[in-house]
C-alpha positions as CSV (number, residue, x, y, z in Angstrom):
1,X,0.0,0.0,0.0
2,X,3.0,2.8,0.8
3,X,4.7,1.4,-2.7
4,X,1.4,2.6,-4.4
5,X,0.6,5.7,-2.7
6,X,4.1,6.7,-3.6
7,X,3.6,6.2,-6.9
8,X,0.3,7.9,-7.1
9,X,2.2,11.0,-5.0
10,X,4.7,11.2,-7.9
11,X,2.3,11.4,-10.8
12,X,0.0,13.7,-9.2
13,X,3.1,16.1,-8.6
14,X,4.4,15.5,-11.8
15,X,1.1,16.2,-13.4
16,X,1.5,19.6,-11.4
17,X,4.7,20.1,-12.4
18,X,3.2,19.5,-16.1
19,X,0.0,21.9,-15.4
20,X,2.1,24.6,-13.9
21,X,4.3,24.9,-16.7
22,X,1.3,24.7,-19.3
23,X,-0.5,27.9,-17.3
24,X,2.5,29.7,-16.9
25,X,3.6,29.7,-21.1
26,X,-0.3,30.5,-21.5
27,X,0.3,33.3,-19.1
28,X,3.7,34.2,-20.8
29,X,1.3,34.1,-24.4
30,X,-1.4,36.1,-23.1
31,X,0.8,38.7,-22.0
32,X,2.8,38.7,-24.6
33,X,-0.2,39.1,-27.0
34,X,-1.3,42.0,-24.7
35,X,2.0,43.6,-25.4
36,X,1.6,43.3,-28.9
37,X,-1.9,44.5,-28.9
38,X,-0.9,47.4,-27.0
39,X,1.8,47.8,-29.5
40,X,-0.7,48.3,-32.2
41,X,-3.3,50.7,-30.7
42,X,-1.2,53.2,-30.0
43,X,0.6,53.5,-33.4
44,X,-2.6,52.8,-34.8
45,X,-3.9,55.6,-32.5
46,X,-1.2,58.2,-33.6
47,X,-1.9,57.1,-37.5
48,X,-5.0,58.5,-37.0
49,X,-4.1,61.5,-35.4
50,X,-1.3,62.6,-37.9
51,X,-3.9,61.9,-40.9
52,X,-6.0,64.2,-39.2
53,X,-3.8,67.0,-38.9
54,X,-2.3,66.8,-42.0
55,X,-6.0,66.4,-44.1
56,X,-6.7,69.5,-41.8
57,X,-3.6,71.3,-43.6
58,X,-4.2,69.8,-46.9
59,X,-7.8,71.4,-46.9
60,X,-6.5,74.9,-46.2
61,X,-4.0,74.6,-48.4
62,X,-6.3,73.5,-51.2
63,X,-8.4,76.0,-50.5
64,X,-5.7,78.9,-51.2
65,X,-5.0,76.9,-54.5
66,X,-8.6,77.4,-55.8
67,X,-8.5,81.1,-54.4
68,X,-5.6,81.9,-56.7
69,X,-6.1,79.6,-59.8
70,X,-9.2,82.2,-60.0
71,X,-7.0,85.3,-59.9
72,X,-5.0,84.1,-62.1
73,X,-8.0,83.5,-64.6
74,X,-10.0,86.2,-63.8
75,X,-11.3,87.9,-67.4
76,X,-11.3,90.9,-66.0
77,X,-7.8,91.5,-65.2
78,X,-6.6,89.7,-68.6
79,X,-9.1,92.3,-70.4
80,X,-7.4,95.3,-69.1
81,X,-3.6,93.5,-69.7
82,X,-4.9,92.2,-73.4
83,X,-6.5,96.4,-74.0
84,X,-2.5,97.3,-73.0
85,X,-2.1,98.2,-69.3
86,X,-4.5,101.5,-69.8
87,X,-3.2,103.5,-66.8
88,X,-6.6,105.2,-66.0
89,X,-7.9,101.5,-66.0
90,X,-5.3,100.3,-63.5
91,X,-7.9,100.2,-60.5
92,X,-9.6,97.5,-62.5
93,X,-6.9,95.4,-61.4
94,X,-5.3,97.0,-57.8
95,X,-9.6,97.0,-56.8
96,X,-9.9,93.3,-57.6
97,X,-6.6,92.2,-55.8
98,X,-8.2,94.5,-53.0
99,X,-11.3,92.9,-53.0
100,X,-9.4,89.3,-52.5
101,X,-7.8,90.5,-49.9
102,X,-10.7,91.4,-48.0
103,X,-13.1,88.3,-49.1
104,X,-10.9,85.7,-48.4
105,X,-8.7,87.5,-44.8
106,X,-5.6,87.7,-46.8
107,X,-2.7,89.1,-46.0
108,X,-1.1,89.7,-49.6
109,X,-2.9,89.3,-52.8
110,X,-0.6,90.3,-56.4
111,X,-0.7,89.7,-60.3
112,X,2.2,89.7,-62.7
113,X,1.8,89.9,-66.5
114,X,4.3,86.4,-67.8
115,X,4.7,88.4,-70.9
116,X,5.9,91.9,-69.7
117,X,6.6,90.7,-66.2
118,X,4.9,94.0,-64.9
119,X,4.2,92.9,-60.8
120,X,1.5,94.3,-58.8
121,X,0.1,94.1,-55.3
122,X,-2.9,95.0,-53.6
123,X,-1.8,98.3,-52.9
124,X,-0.5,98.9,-56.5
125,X,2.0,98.4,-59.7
126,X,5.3,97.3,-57.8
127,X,8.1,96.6,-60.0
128,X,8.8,94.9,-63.5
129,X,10.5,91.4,-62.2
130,X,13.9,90.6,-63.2
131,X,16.2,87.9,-63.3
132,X,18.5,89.1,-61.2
133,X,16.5,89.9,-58.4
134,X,13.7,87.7,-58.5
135,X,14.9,84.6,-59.5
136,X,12.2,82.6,-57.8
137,X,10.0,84.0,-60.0
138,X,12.1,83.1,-63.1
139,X,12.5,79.6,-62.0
140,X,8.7,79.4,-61.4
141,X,8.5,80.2,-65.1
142,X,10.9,77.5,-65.9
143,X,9.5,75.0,-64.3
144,X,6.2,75.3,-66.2
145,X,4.5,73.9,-63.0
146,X,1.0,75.7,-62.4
147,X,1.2,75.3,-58.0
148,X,3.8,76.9,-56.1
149,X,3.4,76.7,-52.1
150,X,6.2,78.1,-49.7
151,X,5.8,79.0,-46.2
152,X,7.7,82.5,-45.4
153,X,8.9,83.4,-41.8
154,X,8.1,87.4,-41.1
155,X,11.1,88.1,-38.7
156,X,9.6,91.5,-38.5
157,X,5.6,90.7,-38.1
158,X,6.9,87.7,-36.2
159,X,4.2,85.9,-38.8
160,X,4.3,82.3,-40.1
161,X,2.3,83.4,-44.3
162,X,1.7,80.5,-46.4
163,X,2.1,81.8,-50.2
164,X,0.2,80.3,-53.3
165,X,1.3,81.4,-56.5
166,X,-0.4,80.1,-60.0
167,X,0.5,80.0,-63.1
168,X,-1.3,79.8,-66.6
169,X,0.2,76.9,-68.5
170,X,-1.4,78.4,-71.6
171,X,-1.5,82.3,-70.9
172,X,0.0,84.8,-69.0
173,X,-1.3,85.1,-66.3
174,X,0.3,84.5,-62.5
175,X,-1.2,85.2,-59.2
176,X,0.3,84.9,-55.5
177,X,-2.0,85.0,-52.3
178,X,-0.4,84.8,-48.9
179,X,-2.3,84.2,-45.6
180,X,-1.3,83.6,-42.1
181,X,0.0,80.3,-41.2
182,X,-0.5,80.7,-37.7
183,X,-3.9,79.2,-37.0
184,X,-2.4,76.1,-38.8
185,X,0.9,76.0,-36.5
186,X,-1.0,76.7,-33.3
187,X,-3.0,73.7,-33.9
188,X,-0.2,71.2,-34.6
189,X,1.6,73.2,-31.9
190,X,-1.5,71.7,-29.8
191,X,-0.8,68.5,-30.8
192,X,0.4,65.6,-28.7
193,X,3.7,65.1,-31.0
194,X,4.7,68.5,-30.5
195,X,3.8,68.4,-26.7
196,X,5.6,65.1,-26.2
197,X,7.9,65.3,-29.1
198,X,8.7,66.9,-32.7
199,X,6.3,67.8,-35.9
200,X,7.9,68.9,-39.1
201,X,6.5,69.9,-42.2
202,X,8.7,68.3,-45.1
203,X,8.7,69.1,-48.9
204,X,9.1,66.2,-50.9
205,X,13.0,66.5,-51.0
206,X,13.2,66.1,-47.2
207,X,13.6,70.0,-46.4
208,X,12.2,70.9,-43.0
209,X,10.3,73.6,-43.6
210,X,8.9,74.1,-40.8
211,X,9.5,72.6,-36.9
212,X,8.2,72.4,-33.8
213,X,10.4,72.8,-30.5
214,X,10.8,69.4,-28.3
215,X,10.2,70.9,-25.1
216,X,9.5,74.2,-23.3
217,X,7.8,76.9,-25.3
218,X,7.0,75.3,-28.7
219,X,8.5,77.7,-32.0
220,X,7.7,77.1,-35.3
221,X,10.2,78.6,-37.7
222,X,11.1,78.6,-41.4
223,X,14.4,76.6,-42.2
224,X,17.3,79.0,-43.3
225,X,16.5,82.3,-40.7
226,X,18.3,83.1,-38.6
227,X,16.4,82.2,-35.5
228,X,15.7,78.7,-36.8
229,X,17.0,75.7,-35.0
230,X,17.5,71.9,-35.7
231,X,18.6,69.9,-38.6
232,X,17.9,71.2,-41.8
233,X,16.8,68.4,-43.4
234,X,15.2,65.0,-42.7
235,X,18.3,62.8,-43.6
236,X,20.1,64.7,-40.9
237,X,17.5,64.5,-38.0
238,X,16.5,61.2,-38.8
239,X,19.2,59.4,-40.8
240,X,18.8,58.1,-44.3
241,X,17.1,55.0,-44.2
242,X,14.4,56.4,-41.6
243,X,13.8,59.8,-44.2
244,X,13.2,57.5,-47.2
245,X,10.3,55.5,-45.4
246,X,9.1,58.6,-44.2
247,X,8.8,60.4,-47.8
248,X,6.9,58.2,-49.4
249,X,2.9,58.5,-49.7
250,X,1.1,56.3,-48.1
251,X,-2.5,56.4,-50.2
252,X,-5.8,55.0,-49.1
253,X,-3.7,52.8,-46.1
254,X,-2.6,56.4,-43.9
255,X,-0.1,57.1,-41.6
256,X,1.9,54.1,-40.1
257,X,4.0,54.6,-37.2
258,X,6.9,52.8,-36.4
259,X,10.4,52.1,-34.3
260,X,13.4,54.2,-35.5
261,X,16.0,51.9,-36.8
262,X,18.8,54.3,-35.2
263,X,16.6,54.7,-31.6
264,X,13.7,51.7,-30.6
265,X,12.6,53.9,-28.1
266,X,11.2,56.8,-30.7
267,X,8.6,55.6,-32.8
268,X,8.0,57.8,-36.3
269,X,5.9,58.2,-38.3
270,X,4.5,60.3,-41.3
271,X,1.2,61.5,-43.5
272,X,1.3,63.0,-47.1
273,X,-0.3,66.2,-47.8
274,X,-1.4,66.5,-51.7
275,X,-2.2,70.0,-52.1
276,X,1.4,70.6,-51.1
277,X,3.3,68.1,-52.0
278,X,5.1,67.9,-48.6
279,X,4.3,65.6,-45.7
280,X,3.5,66.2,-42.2
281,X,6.2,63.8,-40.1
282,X,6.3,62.7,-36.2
283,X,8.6,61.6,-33.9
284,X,7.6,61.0,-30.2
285,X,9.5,59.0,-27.3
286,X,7.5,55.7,-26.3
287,X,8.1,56.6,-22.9
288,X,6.2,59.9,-22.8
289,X,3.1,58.5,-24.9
290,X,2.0,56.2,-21.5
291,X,-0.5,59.0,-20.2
292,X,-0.6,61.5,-23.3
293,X,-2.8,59.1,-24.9
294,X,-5.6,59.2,-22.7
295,X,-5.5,62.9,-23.2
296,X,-7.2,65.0,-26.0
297,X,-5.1,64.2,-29.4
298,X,-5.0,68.2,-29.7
299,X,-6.4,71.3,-26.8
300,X,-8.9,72.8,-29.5
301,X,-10.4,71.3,-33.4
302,X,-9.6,74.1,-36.0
């Protein structure tokens, strides 16, 4: 009898031995499945967020690109340039870049003649362009591109302006309309990447244009003043292989956030912005998103 309750002793502890194990690597699964689901909602949760801010950017942007393509057709201003720049008729054009100005809350609103290069503003006939000094303008020519969008830093104003210019492929007319910037940065300012981290705007060679401060009082400058800070360009910040992934759009499947290959504990990510042709890119510390995600994505919608 003490042979076989030995026996039945060892099996039953074996058996515990074997059930132990079998709980604890279901426990180990569980929580490593947990991990990994975490893992996924929070990129997927900062996805979402970028893709929000940058459609929120895209929409203004487009906006300013329907705003000019009109000036730059308007019949009205090509009349009086076609009937030969009748001075006593000038108003026809100074009142209708006037008249932008006010409709839309611009801050700048001009025409130029591709043919004469004769340059005016809202406030009147400026200058006749020349290559010398206004070789953006020449290059815009060159290009033959209809969109040009460039954000300008007002060291002066102390004013982010977006600028619009377009371009008849198949006449001569070119418009610029500038507007302030500012709402836009204030809101991505808001955001939790540039509370808890960094948000660039990116032209599609990997040009910061514009960045966010990674702690303290957040500044948005323009890449090249004086008073700008940081790398100037993606490759440097981020390193080469990390810019190329980020500078590529990502269609109907949105942001995607991942691990840095030069530092696991920043995760990066991107979103494209059409109108522009730039992209809106992110990098925040895992470590700092534990509690920022169960706060608003941004303080205020725009």
């Amino acid at each position: 009898m003490l042979k076989v309750s030995t026996t039945k002793t060892r099996v039953y502890a074996v058996s515990a031995a074997i059930l132990f194990v079998f709980m604890l690597a279901g426990a180990v699964y569980i929580n490593s499945q947990g991990i990994q689901t975490n893992k996924y909602n929070v990129e997927n949760t900062l996805g979402l967020s970028l893709d929000v801010l940058s459609a929120k950017v895209d929409a203004r942007v487009a906006q300013m690109k329907l705003i000019s393509k009109g000036l730059a057709n308007d019949k009205h201003i090509h009349a009086w340039v076609n009937d030969g720049f009748d001075a006593s008729q000038e108003s026809v054009l100074v009142d209708k870049l006037g008249f932008y100005v006010e409709e839309y809350g611009l801050t700048s609103a001009s025409f130029a003649d591709k043919n004469s290069h004769k340059y005016w503003n809202h406030e009147g006939f400026l200058r006749v362009l020349t290559p010398e000094t206004d070789t953006w303008y020449f290059a815009y020519l060159a290009s033959a591109k209809q969109d040009l969008v460039s954000i300008y830093y007002d060291q002066n104003k102390k004013r982010v302006d977006l600028y619009v210019n377009y371009q008849q492929t198949d006449g001569n007319g070119l418009s610029g309309i500038a507007t302030s910037f500012n709402g836009v940065l204030n809101m991505l300012n808001d955001s939790v990447f540039a509370q808890h981290g960094n948000v660039f705007l990116v032209d599609s060679a990997g040009i910061i244009q514009v960045q966010s401060g990674s702690s303290g009082e957040k500044k948005y400058d323009q890449v090249g003043q004086d008073d700008a800070s940081g790398p100037q360009n993606l490759q440097l910040l981020l390193g080469e292989n990390n810019a190329k992934s980020m500078l590529k759009a990502q269609g109907e499947q949105g942001a995607q956030f991942t691990s840095s290959l030069s530092d696991e504990n920043m995760l990066i990510g991107s979103s494209y912005i059409p109108s522009m042709a730039w992209f809106m890119v992110a990098q925040v510390p895992k470590d700092a998103l534990a509690t920022s995600l169960s706060a608003p994505l941004t303080k205020h919608d725009e």
